[in-house]
MIGU-173689 format. One line per field, with one value per residue (C-alpha): residue number from 1; residue in three letters; x, y, z. Coordinates in steps of 0.2 Angstrom, whole numbers, plus 5000, padded with zeros to 4 digits. Example, Ala and Ser with C-alpha at 12.3 -4.5 7.8 and 13.67 -1.06 7.14 Angstrom:
MIGU-173689
num = [1, 2]
residuo = [ala, ser]
c1 = [5062, 5068]
c2 = [4978, 4995]
c3 = [5039, 5036]
***
This chain:
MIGU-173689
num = [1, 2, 3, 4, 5, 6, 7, 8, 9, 10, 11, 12, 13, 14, 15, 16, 17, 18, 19, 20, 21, 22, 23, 24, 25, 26, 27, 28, 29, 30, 31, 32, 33, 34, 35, 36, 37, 38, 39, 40, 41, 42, 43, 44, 45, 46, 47, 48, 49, 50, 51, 52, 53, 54, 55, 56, 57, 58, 59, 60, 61, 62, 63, 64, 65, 66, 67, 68, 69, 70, 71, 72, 73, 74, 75, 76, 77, 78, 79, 80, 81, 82, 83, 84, 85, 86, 87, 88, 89, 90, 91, 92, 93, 94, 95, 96, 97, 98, 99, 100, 101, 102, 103, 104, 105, 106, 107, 108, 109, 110, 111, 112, 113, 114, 115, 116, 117, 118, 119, 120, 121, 122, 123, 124, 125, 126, 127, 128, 129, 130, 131, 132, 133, 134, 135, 136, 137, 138, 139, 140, 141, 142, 143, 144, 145, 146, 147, 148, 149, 150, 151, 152, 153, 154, 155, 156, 157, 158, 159, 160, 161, 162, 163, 164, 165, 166, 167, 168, 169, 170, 171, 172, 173, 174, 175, 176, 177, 178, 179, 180, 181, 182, 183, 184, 185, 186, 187, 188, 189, 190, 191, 192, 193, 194, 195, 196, 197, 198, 199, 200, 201, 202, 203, 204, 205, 206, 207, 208, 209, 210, 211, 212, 213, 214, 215, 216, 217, 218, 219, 220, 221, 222, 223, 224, 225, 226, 227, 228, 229, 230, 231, 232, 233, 234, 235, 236, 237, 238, 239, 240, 241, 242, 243, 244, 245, 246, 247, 248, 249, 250, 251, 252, 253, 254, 255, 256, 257, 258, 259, 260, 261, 262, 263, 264, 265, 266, 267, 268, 269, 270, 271, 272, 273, 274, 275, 276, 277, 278, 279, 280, 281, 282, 283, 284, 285, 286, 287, 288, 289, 290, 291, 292, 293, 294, 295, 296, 297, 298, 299, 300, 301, 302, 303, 304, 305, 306, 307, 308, 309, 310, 311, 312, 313, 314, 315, 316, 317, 318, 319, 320, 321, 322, 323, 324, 325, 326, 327, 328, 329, 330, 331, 332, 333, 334, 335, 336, 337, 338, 339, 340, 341, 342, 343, 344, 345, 346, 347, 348, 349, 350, 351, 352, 353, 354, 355, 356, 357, 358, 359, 360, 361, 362, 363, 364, 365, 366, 367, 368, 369, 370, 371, 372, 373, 374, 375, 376, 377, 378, 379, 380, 381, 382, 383, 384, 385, 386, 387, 388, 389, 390, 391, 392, 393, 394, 395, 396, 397, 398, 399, 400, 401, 402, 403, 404, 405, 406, 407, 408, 409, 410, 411, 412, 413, 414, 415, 416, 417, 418, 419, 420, 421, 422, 423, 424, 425, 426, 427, 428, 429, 430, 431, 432, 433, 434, 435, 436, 437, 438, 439, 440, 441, 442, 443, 444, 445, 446, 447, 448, 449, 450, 451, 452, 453, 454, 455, 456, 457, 458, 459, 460, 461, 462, 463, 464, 465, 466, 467, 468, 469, 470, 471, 472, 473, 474, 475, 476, 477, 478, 479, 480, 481, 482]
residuo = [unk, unk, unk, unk, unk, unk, unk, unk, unk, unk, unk, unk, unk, unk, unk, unk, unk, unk, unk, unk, unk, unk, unk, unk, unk, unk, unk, unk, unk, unk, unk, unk, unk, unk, unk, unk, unk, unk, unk, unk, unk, unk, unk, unk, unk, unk, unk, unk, unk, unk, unk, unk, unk, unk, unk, unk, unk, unk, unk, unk, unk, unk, unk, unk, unk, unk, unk, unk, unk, unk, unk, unk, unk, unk, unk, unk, unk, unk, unk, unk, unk, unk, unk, unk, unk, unk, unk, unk, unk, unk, unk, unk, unk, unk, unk, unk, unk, unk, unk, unk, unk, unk, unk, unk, unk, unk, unk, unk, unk, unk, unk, unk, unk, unk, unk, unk, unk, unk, unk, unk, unk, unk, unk, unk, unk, unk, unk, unk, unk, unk, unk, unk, unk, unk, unk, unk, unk, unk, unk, unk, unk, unk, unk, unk, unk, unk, unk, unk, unk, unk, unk, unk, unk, unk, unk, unk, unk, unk, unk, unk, unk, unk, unk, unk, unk, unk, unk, unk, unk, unk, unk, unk, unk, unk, unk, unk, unk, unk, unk, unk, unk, unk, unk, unk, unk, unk, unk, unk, unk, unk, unk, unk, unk, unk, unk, unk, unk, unk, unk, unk, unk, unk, unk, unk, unk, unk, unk, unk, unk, unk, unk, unk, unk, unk, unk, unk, unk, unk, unk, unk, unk, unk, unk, unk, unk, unk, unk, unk, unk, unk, unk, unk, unk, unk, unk, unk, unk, unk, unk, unk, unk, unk, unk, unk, unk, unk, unk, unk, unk, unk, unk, unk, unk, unk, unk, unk, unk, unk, unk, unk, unk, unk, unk, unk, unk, unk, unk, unk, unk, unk, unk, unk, unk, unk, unk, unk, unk, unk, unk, unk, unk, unk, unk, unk, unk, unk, unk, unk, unk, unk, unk, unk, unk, unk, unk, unk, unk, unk, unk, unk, unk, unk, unk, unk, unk, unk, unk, unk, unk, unk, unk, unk, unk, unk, unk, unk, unk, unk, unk, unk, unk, unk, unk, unk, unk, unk, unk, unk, unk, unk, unk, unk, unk, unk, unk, unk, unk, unk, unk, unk, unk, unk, unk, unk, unk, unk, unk, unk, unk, unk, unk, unk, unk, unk, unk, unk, unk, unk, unk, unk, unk, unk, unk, unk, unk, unk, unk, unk, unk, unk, unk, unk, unk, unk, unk, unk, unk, unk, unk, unk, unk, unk, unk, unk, unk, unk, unk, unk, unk, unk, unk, unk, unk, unk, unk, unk, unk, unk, unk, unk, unk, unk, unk, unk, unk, unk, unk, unk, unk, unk, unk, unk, unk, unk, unk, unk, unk, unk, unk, unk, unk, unk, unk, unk, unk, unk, unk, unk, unk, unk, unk, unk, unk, unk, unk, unk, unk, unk, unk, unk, unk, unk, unk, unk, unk, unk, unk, unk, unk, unk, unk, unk, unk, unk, unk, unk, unk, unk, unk, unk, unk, unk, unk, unk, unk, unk, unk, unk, unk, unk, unk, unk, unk, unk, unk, unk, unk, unk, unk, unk, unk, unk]
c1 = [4898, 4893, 4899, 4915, 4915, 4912, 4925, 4938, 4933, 4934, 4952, 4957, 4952, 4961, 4975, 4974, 4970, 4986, 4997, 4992, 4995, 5012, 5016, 5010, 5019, 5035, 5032, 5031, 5046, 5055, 5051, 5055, 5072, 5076, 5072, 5085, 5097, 5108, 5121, 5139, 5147, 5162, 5170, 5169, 5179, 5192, 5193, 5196, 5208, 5219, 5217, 5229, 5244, 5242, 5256, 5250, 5264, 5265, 5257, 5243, 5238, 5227, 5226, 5207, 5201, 5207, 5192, 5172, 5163, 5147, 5137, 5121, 5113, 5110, 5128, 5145, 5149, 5170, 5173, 5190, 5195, 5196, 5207, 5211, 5228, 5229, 5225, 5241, 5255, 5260, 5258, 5275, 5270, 5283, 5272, 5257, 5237, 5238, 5254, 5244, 5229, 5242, 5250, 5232, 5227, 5242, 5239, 5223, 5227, 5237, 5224, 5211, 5225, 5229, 5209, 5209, 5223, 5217, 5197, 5191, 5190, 5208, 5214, 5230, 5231, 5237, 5238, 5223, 5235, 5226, 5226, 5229, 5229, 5244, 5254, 5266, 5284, 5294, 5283, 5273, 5259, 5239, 5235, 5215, 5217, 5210, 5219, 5213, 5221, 5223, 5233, 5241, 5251, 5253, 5257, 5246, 5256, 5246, 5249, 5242, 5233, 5227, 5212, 5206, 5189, 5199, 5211, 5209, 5226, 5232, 5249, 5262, 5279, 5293, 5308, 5319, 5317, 5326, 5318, 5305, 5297, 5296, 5282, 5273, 5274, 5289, 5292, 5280, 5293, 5285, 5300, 5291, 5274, 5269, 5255, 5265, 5264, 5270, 5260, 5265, 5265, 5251, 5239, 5221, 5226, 5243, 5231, 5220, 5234, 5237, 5256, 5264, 5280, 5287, 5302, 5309, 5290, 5284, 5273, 5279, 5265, 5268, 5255, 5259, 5251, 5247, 5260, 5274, 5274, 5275, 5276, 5285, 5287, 5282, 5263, 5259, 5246, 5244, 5233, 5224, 5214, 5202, 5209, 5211, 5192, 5193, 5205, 5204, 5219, 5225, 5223, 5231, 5241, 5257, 5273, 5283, 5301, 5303, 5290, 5293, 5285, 5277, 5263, 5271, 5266, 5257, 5262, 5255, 5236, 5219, 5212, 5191, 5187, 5176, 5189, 5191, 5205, 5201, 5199, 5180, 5178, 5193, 5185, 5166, 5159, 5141, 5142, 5155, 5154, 5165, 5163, 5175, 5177, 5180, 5198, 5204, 5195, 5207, 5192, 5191, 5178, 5176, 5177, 5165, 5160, 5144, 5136, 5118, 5116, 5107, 5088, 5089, 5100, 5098, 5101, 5105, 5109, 5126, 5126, 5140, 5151, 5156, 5175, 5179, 5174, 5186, 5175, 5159, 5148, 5133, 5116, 5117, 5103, 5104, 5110, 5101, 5106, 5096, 5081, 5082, 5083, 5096, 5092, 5106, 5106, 5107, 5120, 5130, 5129, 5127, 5140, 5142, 5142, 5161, 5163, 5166, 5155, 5147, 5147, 5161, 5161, 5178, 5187, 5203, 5199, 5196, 5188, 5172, 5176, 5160, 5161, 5165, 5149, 5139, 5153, 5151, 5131, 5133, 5144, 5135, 5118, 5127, 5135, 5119, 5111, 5124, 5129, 5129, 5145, 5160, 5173, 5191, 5198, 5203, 5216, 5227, 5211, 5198, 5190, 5178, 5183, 5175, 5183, 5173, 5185, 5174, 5160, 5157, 5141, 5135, 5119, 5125, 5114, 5110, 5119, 5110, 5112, 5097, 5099, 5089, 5072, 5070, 5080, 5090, 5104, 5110, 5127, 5131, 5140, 5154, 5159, 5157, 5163, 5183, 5195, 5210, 5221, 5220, 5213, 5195, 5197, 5186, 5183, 5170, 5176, 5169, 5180, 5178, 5185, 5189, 5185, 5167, 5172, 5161, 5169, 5161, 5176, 5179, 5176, 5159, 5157, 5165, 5150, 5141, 5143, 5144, 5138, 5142, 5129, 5136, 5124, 5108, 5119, 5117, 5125, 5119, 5122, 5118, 5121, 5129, 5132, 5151]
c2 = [5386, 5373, 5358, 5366, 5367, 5346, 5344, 5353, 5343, 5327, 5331, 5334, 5318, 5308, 5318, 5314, 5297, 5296, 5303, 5289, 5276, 5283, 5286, 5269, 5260, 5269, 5265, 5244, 5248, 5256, 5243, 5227, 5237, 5238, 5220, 5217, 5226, 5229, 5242, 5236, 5246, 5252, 5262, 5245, 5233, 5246, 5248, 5230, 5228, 5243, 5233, 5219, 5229, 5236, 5230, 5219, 5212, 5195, 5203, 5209, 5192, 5181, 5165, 5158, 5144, 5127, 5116, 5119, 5102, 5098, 5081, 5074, 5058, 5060, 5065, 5072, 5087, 5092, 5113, 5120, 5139, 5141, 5158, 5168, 5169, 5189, 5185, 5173, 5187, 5177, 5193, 5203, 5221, 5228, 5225, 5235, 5228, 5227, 5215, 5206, 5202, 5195, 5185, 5177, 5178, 5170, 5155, 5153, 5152, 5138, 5130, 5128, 5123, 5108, 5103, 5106, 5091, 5081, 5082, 5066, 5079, 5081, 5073, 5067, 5052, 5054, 5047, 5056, 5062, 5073, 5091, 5106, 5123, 5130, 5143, 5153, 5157, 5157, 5173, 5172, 5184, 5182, 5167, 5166, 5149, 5144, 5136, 5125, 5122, 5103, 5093, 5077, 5067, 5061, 5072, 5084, 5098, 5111, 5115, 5125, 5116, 5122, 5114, 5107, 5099, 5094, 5085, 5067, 5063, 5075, 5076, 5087, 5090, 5079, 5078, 5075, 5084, 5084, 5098, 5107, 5124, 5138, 5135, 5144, 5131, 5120, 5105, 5089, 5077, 5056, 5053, 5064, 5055, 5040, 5036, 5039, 5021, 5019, 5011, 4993, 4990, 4979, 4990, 4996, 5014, 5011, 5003, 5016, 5028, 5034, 5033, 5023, 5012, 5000, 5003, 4989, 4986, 5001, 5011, 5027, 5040, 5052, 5068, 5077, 5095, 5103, 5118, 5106, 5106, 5086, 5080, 5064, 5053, 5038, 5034, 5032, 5032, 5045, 5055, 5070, 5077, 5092, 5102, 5095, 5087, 5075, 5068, 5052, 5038, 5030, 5043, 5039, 5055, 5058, 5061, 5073, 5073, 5079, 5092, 5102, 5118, 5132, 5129, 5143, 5144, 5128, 5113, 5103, 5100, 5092, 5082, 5085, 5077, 5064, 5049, 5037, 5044, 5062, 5068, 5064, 5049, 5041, 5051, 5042, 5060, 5058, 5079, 5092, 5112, 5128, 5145, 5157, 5172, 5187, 5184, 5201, 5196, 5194, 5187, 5169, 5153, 5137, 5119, 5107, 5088, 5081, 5097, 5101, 5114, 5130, 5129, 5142, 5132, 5133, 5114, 5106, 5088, 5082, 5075, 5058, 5058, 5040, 5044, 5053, 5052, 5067, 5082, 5089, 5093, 5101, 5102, 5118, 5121, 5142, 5157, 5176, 5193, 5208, 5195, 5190, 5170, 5169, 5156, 5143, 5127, 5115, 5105, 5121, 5113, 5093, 5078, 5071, 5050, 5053, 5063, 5077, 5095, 5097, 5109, 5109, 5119, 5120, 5129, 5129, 5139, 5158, 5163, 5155, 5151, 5147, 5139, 5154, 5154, 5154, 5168, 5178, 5178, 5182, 5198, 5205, 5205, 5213, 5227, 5230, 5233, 5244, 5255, 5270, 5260, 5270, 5259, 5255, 5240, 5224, 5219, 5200, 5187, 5199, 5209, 5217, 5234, 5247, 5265, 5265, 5278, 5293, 5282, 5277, 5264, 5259, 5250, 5236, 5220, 5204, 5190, 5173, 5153, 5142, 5124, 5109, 5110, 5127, 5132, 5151, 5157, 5175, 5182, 5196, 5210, 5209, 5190, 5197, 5213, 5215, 5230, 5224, 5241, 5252, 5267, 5260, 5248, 5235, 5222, 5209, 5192, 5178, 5171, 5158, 5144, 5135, 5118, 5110, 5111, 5125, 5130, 5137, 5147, 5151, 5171, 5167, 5158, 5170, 5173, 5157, 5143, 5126, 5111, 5093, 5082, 5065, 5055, 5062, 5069, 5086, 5103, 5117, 5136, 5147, 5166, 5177, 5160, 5164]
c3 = [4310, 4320, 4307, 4308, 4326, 4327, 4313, 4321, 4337, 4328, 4324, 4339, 4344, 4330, 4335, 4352, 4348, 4336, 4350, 4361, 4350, 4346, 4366, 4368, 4357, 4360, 4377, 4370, 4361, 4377, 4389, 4376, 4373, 4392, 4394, 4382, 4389, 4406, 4413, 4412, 4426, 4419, 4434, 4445, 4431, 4431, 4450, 4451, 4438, 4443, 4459, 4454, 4454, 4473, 4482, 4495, 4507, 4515, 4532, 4523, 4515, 4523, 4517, 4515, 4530, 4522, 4528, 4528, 4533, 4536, 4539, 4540, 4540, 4520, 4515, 4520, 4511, 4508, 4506, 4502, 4496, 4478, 4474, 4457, 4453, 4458, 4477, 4478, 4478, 4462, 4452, 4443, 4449, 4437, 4422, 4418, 4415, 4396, 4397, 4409, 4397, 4383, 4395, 4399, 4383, 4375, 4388, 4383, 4365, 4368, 4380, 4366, 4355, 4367, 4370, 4350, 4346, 4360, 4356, 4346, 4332, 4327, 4313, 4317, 4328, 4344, 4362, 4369, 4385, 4397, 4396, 4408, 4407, 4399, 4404, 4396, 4398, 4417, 4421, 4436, 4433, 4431, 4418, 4423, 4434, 4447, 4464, 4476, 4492, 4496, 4510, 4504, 4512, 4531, 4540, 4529, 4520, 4510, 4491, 4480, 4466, 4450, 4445, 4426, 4422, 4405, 4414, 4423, 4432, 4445, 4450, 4458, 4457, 4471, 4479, 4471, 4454, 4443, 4432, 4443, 4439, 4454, 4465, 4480, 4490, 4494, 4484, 4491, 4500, 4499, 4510, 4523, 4522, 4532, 4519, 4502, 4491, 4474, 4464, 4457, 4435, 4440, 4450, 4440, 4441, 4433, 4417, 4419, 4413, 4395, 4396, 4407, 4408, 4421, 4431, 4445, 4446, 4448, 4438, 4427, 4420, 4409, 4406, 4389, 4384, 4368, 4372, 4371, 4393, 4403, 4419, 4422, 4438, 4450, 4447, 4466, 4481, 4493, 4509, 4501, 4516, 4515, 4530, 4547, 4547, 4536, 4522, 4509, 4510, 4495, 4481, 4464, 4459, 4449, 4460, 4446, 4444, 4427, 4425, 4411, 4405, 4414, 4426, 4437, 4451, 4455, 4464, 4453, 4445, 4454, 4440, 4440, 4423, 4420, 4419, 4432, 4438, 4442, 4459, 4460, 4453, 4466, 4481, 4475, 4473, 4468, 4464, 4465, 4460, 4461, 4459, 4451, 4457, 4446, 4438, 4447, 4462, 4480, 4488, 4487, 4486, 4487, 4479, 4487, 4485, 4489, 4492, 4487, 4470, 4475, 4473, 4462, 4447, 4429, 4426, 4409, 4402, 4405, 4386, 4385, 4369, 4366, 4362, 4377, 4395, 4403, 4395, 4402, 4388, 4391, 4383, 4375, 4361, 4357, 4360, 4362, 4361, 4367, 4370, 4352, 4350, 4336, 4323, 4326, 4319, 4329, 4320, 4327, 4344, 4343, 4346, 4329, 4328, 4325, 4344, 4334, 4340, 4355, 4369, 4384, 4401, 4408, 4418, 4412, 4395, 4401, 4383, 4377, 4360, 4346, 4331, 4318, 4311, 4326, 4333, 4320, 4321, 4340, 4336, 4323, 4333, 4346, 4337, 4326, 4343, 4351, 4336, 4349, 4358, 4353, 4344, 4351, 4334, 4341, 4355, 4352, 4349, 4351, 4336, 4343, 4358, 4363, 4371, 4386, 4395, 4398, 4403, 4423, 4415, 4398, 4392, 4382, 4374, 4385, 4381, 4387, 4383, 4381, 4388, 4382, 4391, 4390, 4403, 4399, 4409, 4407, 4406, 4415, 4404, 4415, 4411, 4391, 4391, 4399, 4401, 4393, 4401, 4416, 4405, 4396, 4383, 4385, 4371, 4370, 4378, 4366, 4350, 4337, 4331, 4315, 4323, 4326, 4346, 4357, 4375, 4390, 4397, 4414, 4410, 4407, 4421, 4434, 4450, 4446, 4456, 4441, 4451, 4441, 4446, 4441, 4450, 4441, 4424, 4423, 4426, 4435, 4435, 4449, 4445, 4460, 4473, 4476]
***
């Protein structure tokens, strides 16, 4: 009786001992899955986007202060607003959320296609023009730019300008066209400035251009884009001040006759590539950065030059490609899902001794597009790790949606990009996971592409600030700094 007594107690104990072991590693299990995972809130994206078609009036918009300067006696710092699309009453109120994704989408289809033809890995030889962010057709709703407000000229009038990190020459559109798009603003008028110059056939900037031509000596440019849009003019000098504390004289910018296509609403573009004759490199700016806010968004930011990053930062190697200095390509060596390190070769990411490949942040493209192979890797984790995530088909580019319209909040895999010297910055599900309508649909926001090109684009990098440290070579990404 008593052996059977210490057997039976024996077995309790292995029970109990199994249990915990059980407990225990479902516990391990538990906590590793929450570390690769966060809550998308659901109700909040769809707030915000139902939020684009409320019918602000002129007396309810406020336009952001022009001008934040500050000194010291190590540098001097420029900050003017940076706005969405939606908070410029540029949208059309009579079309509804899902005709407002295609029209974005459909511009950032032909976006890619432009960077695509003009990347040093297109096969057919062409003038390597600069690129902008394309637009499509006359309609002056949402396209997922981003507008800066810049003074130019003497006295200073303000223009919404859209601004490119693909793009070196700025511009804007004159008096007098003679084909000129609708605008917010009124036309800029050089025979109302004290400080407009043009530019003699001569001049370095004039060489410095792609196209150019020579006219009762003075200098022509030309800007062609992959959608088939141009702008055309006088290749001049010009005041381009940072509100009423400080401005920079002489700035090389295209004065636009002729400016065909459909960059509606826009007075023109703010050149931020790498080139020498983009914004930054005339103005001498050892750094600049922005930060997007949500696409949606009416709130605003800023653009700033010669501002120190956040402490915080996630930096990565600003990588040269030898065929092109307007791109900013960045160090980018992996990708991981739900905490998992996909295995990614690294061929996937490199700049081949040809300029083809590489990695690019810009902030013209909205869609961060991967080379197909490494898309497809990145959606199949993710949907292998959210099979409880109700299925919704595929919506224009994307092919992966979800029917997220009884949920308020869903848990959904991490998404994060590893940077050479181990540096990881996470995305939140927001910038990966969009409603594409009012009622729920939201689809996951990466693509791929046939070419060898990779693309940071601006949805992912909506709520971080993206500094561009020319100085010491290297890009820096600080989360929630908007």
């Amino acid at each position: 009786m008593a052996d059977e007594t210490q057997i039976d107690v024996l077995s309790a104990s292995r029970l109990v001992f199994i249990l915990f072991l059980l407990i225990s590693s479902s516990s391990s299990s538990s906590e590793h899955l929450s570390r690769g995972y966060k809550f998308l809130d659901v109700s909040a994206s769809l707030q915000q986007a139902n939020g684009v078609f409320s019918h602000l009036t002129k007396d309810d918009y406020k336009p952001a202060v022009d001008l934040i300067t500050n000194s010291s006696p190590l540098n001097f710092s420029l900050s003017i607003s940076l706005h969405s699309r939606s908070s410029l009453l540029l949208t059309d109120y009579s079309k509804n959320y899902t005709t407002l994704t295609l029209s974005r989408l459909s511009r950032d289809k032909a976006r890619v296609r432009s960077l695509l033809l003009n990347h040093p890995a297109a096969t057919t030889v062409r003038r390597p023009e600069q690129l902008q962010s394309p637009v499509s057709s006359g309609t002056s709703q949402g396209s997922g730019e981003y507008f800066a407000r810049i003074g130019v000229g003497q006295p200073a009038n303000q223009y919404y300008m859209a601004i490119d990190t693909g793009s070196d020459v700025s511009w804007l559109q004159c008096d007098p066209c003679s084909d000129c798009y609708q605008q917010t603003d009124p036309i800029y008028k050089p025979s109302s400035s004290s400080t407009y110059k043009p530019l003699g056939c001569n001049t370095l900037q004039c060489a410095f251009l792609e196209v150019s031509a020579c006219r009762t000596n003075t200098c022509l440019y030309q800007v062609s884009y992959g959608d088939g849009s141009y702008t055309v003019g006088n290749f001049a000098t010009e005041t381009i001040s940072f509100g009423q504390y400080g401005s920079v004289p002489a700035v090389a910018f295209g004065c636009g006759h002729d400016n065909v296509g459909l960059f509606s609403g826009s007075a023109g573009l703010l050149g931020l590539g790498g080139g020498r004759l983009s914004l930054p490199s005339q103005i001498k700016a050892t750094s600049f950065s922005y930060c997007l806010v949500d696409k949606d968004s009416r709130s605003f930011s800023t653009l700033e030059f010669n501002s120190a990053p956040p402490g915080d930062s996630v930096v990565a190697p600003m990588l040269k490609n030898s065929l092109t200095s307007t791109y900013f390509y960045v160090g980018l060596t992996g990708i991981s899902v739900g905490g998992r390190a996909l295995k990614i070769p690294a061929s996937m990411f490199d700049i081949g001794a040809d300029g083809k490949g590489g990695v690019i942040v810009d902030s013209g493209t909205a869609v961060t597009r991967l080379r197909t192979e490494v898309y497809t890797l990145v959606r199949d984790t993710f949907k292998s790790m959210s099979p409880y995530l109700r299925s919704a088909g595929r919506f224009s580019l994307f092919d992966t949606c979800y029917d997220f319209s009884s949920e308020t909040t869903v848990k959904v895999p991490m998404i994060s990009f590893q940077f050479a010297g181990g540096k990881t910055l996470p995305v939140r599900p927001s910038n990966f996971l969009i409603p594409v309508d009012e009622k729920g649909k939201f689809c996951f926001a990466f693509a791929g592409t046939s070419g060898p090109l990779n693309i940071i684009g601006n949805l992912q990098q909506q709520g971080t600030r993206v500094t561009y440290d020319l100085a010491n070579r290297n890009i820096g990404f600080s989360p929630n700094k908007c």
